[in-house]
C-alpha positions as CSV (number, residue, x, y, z in Angstrom):
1,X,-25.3,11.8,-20.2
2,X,-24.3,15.5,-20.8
3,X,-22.4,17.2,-18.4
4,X,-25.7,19.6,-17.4
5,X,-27.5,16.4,-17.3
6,X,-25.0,15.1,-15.1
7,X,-24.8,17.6,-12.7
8,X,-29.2,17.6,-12.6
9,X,-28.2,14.1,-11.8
10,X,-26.0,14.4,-8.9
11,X,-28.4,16.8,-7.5
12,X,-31.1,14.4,-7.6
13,X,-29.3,11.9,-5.9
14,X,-27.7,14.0,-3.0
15,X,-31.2,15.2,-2.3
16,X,-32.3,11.5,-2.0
17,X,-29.2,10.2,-0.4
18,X,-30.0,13.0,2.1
19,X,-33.4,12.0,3.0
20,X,-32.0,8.4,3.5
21,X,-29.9,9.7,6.4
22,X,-32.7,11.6,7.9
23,X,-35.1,8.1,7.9
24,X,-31.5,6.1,8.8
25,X,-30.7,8.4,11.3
26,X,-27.1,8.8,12.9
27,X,-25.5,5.1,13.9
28,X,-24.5,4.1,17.4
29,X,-20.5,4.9,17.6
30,X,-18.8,2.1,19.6
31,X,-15.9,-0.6,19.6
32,X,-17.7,-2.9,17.0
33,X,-18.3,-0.1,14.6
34,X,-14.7,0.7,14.6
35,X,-13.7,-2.7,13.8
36,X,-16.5,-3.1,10.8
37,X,-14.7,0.7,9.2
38,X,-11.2,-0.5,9.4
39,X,-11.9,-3.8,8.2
40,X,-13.8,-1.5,5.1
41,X,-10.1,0.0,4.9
42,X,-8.2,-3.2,4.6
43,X,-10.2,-4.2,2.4
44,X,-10.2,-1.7,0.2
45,X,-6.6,-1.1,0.3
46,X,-6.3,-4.3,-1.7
47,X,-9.2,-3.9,-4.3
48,X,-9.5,-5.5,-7.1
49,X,-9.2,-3.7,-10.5
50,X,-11.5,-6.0,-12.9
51,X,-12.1,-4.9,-16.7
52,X,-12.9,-1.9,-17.9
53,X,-11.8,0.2,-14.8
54,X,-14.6,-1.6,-12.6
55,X,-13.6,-1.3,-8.4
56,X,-14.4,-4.1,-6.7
57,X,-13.4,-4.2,-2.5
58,X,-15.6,-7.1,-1.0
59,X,-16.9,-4.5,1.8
60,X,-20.4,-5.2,1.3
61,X,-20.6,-7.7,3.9
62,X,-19.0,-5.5,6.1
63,X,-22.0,-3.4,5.5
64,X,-24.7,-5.7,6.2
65,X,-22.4,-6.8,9.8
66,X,-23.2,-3.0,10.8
67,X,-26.8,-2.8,9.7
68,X,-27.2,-6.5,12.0
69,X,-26.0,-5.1,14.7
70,X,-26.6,-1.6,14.7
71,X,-29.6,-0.2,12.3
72,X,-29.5,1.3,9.1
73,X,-27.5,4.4,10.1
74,X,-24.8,2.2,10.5
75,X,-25.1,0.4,7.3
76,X,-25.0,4.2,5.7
77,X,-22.5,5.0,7.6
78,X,-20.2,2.1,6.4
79,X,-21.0,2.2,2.7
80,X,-20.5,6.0,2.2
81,X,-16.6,5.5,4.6
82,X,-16.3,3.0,1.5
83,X,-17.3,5.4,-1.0
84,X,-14.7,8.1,0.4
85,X,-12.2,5.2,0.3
86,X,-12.4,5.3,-3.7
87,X,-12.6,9.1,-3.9
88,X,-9.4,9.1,-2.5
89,X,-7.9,6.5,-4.6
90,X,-9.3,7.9,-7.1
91,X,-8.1,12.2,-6.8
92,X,-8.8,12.9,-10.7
93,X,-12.9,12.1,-10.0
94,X,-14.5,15.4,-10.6
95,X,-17.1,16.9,-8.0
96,X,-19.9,15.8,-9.8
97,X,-18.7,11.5,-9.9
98,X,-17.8,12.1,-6.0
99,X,-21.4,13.1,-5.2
100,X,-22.7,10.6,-7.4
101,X,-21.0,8.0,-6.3
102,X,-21.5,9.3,-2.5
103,X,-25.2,9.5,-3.2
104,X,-25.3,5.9,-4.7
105,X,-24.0,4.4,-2.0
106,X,-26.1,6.0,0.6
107,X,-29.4,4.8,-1.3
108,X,-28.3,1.4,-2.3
109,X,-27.1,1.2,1.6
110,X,-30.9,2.0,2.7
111,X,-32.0,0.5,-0.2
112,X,-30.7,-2.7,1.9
113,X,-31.7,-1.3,5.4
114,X,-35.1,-1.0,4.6
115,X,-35.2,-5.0,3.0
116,X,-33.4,-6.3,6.3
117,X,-36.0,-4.7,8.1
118,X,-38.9,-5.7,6.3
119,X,-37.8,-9.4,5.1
120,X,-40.1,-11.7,7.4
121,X,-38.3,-14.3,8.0
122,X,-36.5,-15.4,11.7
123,X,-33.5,-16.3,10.0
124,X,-30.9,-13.1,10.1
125,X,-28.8,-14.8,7.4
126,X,-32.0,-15.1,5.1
127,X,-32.5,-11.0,5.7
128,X,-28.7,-10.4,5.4
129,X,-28.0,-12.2,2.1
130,X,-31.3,-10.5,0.5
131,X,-30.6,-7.0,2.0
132,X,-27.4,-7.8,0.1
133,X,-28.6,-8.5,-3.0
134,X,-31.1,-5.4,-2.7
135,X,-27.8,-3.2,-2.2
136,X,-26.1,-4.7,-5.7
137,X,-28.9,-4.4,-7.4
138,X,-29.7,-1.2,-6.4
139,X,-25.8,0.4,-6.8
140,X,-25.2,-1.4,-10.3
141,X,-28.6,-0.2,-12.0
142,X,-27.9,3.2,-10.9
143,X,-23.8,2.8,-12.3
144,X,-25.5,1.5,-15.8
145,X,-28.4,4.1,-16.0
146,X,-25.3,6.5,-16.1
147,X,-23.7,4.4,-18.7
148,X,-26.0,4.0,-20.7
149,X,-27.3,7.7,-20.8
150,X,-23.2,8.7,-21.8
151,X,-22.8,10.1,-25.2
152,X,-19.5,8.3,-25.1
153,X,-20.5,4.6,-26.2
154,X,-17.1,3.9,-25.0
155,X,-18.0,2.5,-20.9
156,X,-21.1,0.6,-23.0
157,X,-18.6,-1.7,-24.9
158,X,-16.8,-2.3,-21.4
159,X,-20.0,-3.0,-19.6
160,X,-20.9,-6.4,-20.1
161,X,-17.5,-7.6,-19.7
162,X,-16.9,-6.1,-16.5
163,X,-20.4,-6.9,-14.8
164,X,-19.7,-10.7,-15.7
165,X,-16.3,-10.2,-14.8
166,X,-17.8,-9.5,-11.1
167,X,-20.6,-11.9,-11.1
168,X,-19.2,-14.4,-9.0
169,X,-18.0,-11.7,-6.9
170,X,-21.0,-10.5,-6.1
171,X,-22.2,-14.4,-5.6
172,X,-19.1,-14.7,-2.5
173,X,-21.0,-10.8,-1.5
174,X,-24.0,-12.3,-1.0
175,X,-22.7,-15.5,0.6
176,X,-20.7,-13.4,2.9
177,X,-23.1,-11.2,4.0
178,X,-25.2,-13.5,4.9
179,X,-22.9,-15.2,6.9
180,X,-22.6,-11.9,8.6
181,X,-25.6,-11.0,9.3
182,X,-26.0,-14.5,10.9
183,X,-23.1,-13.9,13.6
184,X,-23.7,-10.3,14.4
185,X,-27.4,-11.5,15.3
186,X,-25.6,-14.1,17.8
187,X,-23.1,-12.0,18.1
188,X,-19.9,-14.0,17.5
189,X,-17.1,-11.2,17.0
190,X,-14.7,-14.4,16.3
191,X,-16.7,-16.1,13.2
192,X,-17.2,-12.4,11.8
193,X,-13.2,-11.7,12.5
194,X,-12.6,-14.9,10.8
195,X,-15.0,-14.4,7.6
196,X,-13.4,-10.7,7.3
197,X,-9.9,-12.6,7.5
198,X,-10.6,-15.2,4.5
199,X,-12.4,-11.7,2.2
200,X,-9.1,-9.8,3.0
201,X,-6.8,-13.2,2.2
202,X,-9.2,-13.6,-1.0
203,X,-9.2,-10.2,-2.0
204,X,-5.2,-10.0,-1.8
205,X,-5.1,-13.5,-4.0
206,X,-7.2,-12.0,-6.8
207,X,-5.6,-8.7,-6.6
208,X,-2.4,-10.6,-7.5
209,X,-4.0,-12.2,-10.1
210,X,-5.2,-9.0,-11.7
211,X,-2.3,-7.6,-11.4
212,X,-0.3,-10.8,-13.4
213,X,-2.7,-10.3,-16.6
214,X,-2.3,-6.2,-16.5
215,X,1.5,-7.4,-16.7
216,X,1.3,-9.9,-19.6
217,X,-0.4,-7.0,-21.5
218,X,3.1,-5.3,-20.6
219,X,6.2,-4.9,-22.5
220,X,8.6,-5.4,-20.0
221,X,11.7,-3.5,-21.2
222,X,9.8,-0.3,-22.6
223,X,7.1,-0.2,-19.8
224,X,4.2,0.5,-22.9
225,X,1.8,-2.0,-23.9
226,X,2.9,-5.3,-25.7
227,X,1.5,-7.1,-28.6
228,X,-1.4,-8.8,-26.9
229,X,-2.1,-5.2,-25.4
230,X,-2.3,-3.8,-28.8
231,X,-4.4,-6.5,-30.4
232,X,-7.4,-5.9,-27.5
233,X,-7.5,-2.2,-27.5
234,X,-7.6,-2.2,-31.4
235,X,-10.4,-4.4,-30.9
236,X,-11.8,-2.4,-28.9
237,X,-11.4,0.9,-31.5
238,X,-13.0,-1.5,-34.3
239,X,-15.9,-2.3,-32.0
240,X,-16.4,1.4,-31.2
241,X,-16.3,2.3,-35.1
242,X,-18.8,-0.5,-35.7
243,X,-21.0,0.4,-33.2
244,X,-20.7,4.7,-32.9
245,X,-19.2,5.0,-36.3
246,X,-16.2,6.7,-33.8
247,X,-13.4,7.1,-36.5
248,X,-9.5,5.9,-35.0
249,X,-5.9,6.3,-36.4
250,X,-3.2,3.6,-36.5
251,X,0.4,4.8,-36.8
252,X,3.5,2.2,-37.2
253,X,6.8,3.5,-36.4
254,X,10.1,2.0,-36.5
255,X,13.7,2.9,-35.3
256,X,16.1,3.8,-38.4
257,X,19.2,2.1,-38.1
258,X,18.8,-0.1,-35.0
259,X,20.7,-3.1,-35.8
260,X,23.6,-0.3,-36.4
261,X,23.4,0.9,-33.0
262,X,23.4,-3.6,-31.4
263,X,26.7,-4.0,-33.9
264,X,28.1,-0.8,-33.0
265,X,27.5,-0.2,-29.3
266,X,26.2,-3.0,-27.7
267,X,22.7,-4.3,-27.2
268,X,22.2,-2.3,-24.0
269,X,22.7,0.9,-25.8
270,X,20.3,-0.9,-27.9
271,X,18.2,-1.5,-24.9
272,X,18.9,2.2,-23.7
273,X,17.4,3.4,-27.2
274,X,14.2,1.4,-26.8
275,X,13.4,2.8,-23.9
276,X,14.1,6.6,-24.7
277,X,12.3,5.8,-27.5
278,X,9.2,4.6,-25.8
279,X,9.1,7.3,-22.9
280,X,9.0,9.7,-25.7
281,X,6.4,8.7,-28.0
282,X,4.1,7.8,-24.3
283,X,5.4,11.5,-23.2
284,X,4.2,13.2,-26.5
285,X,0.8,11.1,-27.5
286,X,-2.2,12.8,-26.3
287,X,-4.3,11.8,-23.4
288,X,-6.0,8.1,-24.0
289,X,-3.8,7.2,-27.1
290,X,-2.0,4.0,-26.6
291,X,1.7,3.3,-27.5
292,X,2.4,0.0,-28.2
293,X,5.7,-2.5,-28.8
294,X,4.8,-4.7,-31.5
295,X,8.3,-5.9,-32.5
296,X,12.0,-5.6,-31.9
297,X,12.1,-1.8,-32.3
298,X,8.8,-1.3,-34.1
299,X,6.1,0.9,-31.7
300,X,2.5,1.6,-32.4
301,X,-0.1,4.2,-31.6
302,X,-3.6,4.0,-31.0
303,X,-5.0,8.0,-31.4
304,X,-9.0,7.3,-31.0
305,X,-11.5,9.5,-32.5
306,X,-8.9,11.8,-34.9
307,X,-9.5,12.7,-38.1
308,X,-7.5,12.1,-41.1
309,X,-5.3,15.4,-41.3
310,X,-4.9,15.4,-37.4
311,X,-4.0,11.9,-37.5
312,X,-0.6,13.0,-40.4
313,X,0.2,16.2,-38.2
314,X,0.5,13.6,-35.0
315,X,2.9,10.9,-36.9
316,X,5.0,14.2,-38.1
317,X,4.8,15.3,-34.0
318,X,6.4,12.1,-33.0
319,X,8.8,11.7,-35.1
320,X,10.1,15.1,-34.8
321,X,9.8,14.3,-30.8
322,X,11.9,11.4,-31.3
323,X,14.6,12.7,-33.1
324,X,14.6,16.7,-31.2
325,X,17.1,15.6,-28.9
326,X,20.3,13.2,-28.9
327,X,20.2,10.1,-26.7
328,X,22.9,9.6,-24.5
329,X,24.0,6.4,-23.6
330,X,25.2,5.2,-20.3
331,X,29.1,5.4,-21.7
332,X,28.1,9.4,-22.2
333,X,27.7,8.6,-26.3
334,X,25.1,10.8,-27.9
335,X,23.2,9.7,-30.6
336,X,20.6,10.8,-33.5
337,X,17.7,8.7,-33.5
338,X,15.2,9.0,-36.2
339,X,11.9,7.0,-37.0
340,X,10.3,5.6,-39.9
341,X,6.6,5.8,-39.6
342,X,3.5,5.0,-41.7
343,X,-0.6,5.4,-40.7
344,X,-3.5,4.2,-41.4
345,X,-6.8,5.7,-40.4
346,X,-10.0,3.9,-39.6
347,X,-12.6,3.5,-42.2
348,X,-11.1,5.0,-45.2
349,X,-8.4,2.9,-45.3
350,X,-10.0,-0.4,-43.7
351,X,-12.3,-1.2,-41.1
352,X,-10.9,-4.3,-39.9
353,X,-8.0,-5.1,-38.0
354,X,-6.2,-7.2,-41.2
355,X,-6.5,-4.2,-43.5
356,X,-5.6,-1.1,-41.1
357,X,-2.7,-3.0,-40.8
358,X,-1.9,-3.8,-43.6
359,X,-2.0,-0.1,-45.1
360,X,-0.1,1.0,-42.2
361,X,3.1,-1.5,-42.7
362,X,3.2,-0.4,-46.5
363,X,3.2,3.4,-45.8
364,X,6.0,2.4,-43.0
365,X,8.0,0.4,-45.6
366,X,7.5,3.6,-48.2
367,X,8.8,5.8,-45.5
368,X,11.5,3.2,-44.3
369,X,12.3,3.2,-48.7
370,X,12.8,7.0,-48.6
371,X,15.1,6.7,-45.8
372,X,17.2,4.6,-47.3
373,X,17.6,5.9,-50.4
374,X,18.3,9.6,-48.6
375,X,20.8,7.7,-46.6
376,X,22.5,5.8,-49.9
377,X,22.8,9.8,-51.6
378,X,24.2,11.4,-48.6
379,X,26.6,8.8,-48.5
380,X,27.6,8.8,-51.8
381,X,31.4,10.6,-52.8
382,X,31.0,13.8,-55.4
383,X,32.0,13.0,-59.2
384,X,35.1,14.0,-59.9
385,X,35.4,16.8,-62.0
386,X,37.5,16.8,-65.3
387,X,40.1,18.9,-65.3
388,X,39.7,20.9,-68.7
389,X,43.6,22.1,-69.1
390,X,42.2,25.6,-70.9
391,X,40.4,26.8,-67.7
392,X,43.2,25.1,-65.2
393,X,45.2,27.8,-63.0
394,X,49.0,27.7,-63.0
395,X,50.1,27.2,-59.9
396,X,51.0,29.9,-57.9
397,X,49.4,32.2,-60.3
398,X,45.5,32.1,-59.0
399,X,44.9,32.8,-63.3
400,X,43.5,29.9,-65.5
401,X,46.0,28.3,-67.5
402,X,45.6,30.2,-70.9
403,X,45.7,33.7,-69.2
404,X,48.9,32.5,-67.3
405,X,50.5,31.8,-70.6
């Protein structure tokens, strides 16, 4: 979707979310309503963060409670206090994603109002769990309409992974709202404290585990991406070529003289060195490149959609930003640190993850070639030079040796 589309977009929505507050109307402000919007805050202080950048918070039963017990004004009430939740976790969203994601809220939430009141059945659980599903149905159409009207086929790849990763998620929404709309019918306050308790205890338990596999992708000394990182987000760069012919550039770089620096000064000054090195290259990429440890001292950088030439200028930019400034160790030592680096750009030198690789390593060992052999002829002593005794001075003269004579 274009930006101009985009914002035509937001409009449409805000008009609509607008006239679903007028039919909602404004909710009943009491005791119960206050517990429903702090229980929304706890649990969205402990979201979950699936694949692909997907939020997921568990509130929706929280939702349906309100719209039980007090009408739909309360259920828009609720969902749209959740939606200002992520807008403020979430302060680089631009005007126009605020008041989309504002507006889908407010019509998935009387999207679900309307099915509660509507669903004939004397069960409120029945009601509850479809007014439920209504309101997922409702807010992830609306999320892949948008994505799939992008120009950027980049949230289209992450799609499907991150609506299955939240399947069962939504399954335990369902359930739980269900469950909720059952009590607040009663009303049992203590059955609908204790199903908030077990969505806040599960919410914390899989934020845990979310946050464990973002770690294993995690070098943990450098603070960049490890080797498992690097081997799904090039994936991820092939799948984008394959799919939106979106052209990416690989770049392998590796620290000149490393093992020097272990023998010499100790492997924390090694350790010292990986880490400047690292903050540098992650200080100096572009926005959404990737920097990557992929060996002892060997990084890597991702730089999607770049063009051949741009993609040589970059390697030169970081390895001049490498070796600008000295390093200083922790025993006040300062040291030159250069890097070897080699790239390979995506398709004209591969379009597979075995070839871009491949081509990359053999420029890097050309480069690491030339290094050497520019260290080996810096290091070597100056011939001697042959003393012819017709040009030599006399000393103490300052004339050559004939003229002294």
């Amino acid at each position: 979707m274009s930006k101009h589309m985009r914002s035509v977009y937001a409009i449409v929505l805000t008009a609509l979310a607008l006239a679903a507050w007028i039919w909602a109307g404004l909710p009943r402000f009491d005791a119960v309503l206050l517990f429903l919007f702090l229980g929304i805050l706890l649990l969205d202080a402990y979201h979950l963060r699936l694949p692909g950048g997907l939020t997921y918070a568990l509130s929706l039963p929280l939702v349906i409670a309100g719209l039980a017990y007090s009408g739909p004004g309360a259920a828009l009430f609720l969902a749209v206090a959740d939606g200002l939740v992520r807008i403020v976790m979430n302060p680089r969203w631009s005007w126009t994603r605020r008041l989309i994601g504002l507006s889908q809220a407010t019509l998935a939430g009387a999207l679900a109002a309307w099915i509660y009141l509507h669903v004939p059945s004397p069960l409120a659980a029945v009601a509850g769990g479809v007014a439920a599903l209504g309101f997922l149905v409702a807010n992830v159409s609306m999320v892949v309409l948008m994505v799939l009207t992008d120009p950027d086929p980049s949230p289209r790849l992450r799609l499907r992974s991150a609506l299955s990763a939240t399947f069962q998620l939504q399954v335990l929404e369902i359930v739980s709202s269900a469950v909720m709309a059952y009590e607040m019918a009663a009303p049992n306050f203590l059955m609908v404290t204790l199903v908030l308790v077990m969505l806040f205890a599960f919410s914390l338990t899989s934020h845990q585990l979310i946050l464990a596999r973002f770690e294993s992708r995690q070098d943990r000394l450098t603070r960049v991406w490890n080797l498992r990182g690097f081997a799904d987000d090039i994936q991820i760069s092939l799948d984008l070529y394959h799919q939106a012919k979106k052209p990416f550039g690989l770049i392998l770089m590796d620290i000149d003289a490393f093992k020097s620096v272990n023998d010499t000064y100790g492997h924390d000054a090694g350790n010292d060195v990986l880490q400047v090195v690292a903050q540098r290259l992650r200080h100096h990429v572009r926005p959404g490149d990737g920097v990557y440890r992929v060996g002892g001292e060997e990084f890597a950088i991702i730089l999607p959609d770049i063009q051949r030439g741009p993609l040589d200028e970059r390697m030169r930019h970081l390895q001049e930003a490498v070796r600008k400034e000295p390093i200083s160790l922790s025993d006040g030592t300062a040291l030159e640190i250069t890097v070897s680096a080699g790239a390979a750009w995506c398709p004209e030198d591969g379009e597979d993850y075995e070839s871009l690789f491949r081509r990359a390593d053999q420029a890097l060992y050309r480069a690491k070639e030339r290094w050497y052999a520019q260290r080996r002829l810096e290091r070597r002593p100056e011939p001697p030079v042959e003393k012819n005794p017709f040009f030599s001075s006399e000393p103490g003269t300052g004339l050559p040796y004939h003229q002294a004579r």
